[in-house]
Backbone bond lengths (Angstrom), bond angles and torsions (degrees), N, CA, C in turn:
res aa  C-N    CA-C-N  psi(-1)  N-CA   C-N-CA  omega(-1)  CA-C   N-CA-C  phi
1 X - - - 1.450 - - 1.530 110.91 -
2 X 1.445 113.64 -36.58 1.284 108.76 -160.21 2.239 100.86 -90.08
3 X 1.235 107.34 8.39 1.196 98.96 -175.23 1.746 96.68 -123.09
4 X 1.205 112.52 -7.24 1.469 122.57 155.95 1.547 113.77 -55.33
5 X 1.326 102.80 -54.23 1.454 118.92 -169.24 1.648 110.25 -72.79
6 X 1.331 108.09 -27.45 1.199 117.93 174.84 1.791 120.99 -70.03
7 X 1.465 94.06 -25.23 1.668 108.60 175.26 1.721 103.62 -76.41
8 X 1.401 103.78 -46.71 1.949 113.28 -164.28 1.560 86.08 -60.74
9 X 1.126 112.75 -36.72 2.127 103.76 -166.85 1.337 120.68 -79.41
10 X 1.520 90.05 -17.75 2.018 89.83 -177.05 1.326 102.97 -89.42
11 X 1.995 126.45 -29.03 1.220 106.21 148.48 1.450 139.53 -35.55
12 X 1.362 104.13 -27.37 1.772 90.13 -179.03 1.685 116.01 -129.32
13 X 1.784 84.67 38.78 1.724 115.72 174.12 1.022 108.30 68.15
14 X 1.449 145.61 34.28 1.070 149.58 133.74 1.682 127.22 -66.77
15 X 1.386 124.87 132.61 1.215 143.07 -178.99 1.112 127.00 -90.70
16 X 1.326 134.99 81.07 1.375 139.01 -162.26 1.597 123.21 -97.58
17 X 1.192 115.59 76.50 1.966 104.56 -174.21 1.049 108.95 -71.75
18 X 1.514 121.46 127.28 1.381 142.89 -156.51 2.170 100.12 -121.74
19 X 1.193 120.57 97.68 1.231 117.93 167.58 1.653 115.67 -93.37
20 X 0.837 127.55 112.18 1.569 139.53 168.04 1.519 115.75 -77.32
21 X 1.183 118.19 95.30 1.575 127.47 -174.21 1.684 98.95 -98.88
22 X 1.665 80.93 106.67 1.594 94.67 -176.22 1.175 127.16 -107.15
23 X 1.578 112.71 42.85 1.477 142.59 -172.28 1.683 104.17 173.01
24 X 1.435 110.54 127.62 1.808 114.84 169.42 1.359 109.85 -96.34
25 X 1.417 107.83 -6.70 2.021 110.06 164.87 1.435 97.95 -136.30
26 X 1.008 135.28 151.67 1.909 92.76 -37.47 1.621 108.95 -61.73
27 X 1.538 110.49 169.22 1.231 97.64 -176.66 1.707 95.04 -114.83
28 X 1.072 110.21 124.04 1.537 127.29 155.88 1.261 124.56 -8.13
29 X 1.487 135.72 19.46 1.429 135.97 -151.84 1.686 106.90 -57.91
30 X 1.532 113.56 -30.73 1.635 112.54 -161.95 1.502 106.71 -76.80
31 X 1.809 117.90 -42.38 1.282 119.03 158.32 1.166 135.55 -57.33
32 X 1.377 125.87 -23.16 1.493 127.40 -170.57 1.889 101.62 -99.26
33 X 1.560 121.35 -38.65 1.385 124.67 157.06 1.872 119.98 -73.49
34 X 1.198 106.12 -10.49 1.778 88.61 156.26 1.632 114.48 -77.69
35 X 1.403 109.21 -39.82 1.475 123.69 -145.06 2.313 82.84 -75.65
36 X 1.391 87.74 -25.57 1.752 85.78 -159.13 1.460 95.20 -84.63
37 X 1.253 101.64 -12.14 2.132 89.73 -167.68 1.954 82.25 -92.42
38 X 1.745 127.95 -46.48 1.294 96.75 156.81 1.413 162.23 15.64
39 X 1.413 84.29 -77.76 1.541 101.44 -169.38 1.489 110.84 -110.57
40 X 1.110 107.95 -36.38 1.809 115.37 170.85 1.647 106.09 102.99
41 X 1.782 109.37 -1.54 1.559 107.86 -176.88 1.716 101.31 -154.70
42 X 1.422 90.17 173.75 1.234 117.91 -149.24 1.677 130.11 -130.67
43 X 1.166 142.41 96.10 1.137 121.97 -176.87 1.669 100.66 -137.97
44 X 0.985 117.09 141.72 1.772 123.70 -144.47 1.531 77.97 -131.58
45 X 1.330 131.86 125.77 1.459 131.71 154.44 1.286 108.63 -113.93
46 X 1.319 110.34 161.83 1.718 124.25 -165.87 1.927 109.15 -153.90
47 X 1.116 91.72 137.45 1.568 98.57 -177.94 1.746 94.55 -64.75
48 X 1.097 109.60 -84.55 1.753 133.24 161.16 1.579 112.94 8.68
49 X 0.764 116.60 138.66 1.519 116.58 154.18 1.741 119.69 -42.21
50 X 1.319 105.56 135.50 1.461 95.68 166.91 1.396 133.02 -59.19
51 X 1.110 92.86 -35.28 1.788 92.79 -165.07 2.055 116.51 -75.57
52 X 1.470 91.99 111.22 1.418 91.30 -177.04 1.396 116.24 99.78
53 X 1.188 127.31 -0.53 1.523 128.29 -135.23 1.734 98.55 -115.12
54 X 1.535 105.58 176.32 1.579 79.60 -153.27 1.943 76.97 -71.67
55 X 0.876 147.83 -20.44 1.589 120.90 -157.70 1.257 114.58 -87.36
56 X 1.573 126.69 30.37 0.997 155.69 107.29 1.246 125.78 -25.59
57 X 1.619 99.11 -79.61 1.796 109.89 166.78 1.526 121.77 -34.19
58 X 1.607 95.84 -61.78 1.365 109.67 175.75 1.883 102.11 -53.39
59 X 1.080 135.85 -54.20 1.757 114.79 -155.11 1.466 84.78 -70.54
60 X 1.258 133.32 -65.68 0.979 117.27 -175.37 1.382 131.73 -38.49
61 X 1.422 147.81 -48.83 1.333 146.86 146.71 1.333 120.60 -41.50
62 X 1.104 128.76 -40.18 1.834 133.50 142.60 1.426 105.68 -27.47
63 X 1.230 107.26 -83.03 1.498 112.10 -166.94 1.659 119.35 -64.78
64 X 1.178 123.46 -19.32 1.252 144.34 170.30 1.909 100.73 -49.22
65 X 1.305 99.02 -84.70 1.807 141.17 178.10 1.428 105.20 -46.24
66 X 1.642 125.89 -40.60 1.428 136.22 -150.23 1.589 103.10 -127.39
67 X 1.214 115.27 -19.78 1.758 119.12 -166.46 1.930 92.26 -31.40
68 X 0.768 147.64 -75.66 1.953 155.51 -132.73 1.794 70.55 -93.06
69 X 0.899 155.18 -46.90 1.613 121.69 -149.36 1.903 102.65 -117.31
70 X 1.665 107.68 26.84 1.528 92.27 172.31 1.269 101.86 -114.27
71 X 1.344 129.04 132.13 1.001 143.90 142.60 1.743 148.78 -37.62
72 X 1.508 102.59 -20.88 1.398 139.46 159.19 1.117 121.28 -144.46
73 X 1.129 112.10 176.07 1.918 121.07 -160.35 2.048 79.03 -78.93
74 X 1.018 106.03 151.20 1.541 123.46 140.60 1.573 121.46 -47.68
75 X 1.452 122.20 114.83 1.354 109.22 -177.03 1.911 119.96 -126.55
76 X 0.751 128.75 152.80 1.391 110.95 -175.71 1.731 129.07 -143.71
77 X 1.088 111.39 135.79 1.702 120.76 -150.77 1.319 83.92 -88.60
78 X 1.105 130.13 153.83 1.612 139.18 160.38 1.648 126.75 -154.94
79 X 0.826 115.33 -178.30 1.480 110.11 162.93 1.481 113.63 -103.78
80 X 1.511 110.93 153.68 1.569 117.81 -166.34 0.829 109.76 -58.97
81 X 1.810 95.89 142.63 1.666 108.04 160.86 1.789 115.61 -55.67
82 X 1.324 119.54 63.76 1.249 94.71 -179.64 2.114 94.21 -144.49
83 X 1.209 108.07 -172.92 1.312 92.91 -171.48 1.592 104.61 -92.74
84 X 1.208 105.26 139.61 1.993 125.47 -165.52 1.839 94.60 -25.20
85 X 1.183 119.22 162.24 1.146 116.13 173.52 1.634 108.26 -111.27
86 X 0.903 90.62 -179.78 2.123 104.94 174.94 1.460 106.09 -71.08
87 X 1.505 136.86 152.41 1.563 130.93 -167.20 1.563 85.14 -62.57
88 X 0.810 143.78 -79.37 1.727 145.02 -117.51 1.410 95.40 -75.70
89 X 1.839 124.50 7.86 1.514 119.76 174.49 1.430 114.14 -131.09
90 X 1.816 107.10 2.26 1.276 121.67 -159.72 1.854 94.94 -63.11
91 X 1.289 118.67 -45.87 1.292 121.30 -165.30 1.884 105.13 -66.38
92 X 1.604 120.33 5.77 1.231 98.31 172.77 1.444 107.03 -114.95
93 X 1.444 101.99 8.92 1.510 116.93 171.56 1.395 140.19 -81.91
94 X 1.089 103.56 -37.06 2.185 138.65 -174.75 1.758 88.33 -84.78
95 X 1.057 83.59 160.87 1.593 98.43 170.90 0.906 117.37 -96.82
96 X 1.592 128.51 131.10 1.404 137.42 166.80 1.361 117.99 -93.20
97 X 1.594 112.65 165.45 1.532 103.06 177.80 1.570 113.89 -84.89
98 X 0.956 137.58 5.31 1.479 129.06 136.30 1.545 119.53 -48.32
99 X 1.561 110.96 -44.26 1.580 98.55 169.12 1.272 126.49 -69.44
100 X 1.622 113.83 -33.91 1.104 123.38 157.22 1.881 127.25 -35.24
101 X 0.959 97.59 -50.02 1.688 109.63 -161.55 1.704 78.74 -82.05
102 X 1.229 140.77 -46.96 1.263 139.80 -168.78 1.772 98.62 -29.47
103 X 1.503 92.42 -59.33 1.725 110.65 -178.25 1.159 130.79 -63.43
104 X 1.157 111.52 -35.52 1.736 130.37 158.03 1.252 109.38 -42.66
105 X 1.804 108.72 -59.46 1.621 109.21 -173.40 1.634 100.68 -40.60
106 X 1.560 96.21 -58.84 1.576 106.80 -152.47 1.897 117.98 -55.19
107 X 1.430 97.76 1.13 1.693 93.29 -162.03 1.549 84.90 -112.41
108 X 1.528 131.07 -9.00 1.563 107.74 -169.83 1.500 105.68 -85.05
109 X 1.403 88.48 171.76 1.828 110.14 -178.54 1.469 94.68 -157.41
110 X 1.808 86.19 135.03 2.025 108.22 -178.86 1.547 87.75 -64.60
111 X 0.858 139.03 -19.72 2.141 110.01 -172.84 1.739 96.53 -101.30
112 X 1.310 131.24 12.76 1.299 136.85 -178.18 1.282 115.36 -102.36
113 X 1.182 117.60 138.14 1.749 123.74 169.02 1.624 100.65 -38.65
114 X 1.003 111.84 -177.76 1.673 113.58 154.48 1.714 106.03 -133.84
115 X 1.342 92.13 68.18 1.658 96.57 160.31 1.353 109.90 -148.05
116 X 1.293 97.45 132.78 1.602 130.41 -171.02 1.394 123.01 -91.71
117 X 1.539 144.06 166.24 1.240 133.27 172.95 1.576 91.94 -129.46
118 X 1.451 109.60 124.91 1.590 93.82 140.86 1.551 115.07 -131.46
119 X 1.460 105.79 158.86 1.439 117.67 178.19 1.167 103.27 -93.24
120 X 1.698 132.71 168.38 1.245 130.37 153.09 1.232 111.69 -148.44
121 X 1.604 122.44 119.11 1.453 132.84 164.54 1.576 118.84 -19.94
122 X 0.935 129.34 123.84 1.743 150.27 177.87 1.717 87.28 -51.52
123 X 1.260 97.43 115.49 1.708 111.47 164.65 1.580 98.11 -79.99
């Protein structure tokens, strides 16, 4: 999703750096804090529920590592706080890149590049 979303944004000249952390141990801290001191932002998506979840971990270690070089709050796409659904509803559950880009909107600024970072939790 999050490299979907990364295609829909460069259509409309937007720059989206998309890191895929394809292991949370170890977790990648030097790639995901270059890419974040980069860009100055952040949007962490997660299949999972938010609450508690590792992309949690992740904003928090972002913001920890990055606090002086982000430019917007850390924000993060997830799936609902609610309990998993049955397959035939799973797709209104997970995050899509419409929710994605939702977040994108929310982190730009006219005196800002328009390039973004997102991380995404190891499926």
């Amino acid at each position: 999703m999050a490299l979907q979303a990364a295609e829909a944004a460069a259509r409309d000249g937007v720059d989206l750096e998309v890191v895929d952390l394809r292991t949370i141990v170890p977790f990648d801290d030097d790639t995901v804090v270059a890419s974040v001191r980069k860009t100055g932002r952040c949007v962490v998506v997660q299949e999972a529920q938010g609450f508690a979840g590792v992309g949690a971990e992740i904003a928090a270690r972002v913001q920890e590592r990055c606090f002086h070089s982000l430019a917007a709050p850390v924000l993060r796409v997830t799936g609902f706080d609610v309990p998993y659904p049955p397959p035939h509803l799973e797709h209104a559950h997970l995050p899509d890149a419409d929710r994605i880009l939702d977040a994108v909107d929310r982190l730009q600024f006219e005196d800002e590049p328009d390039v973004l970072h997102l991380a995404r939790e190891a499926s």
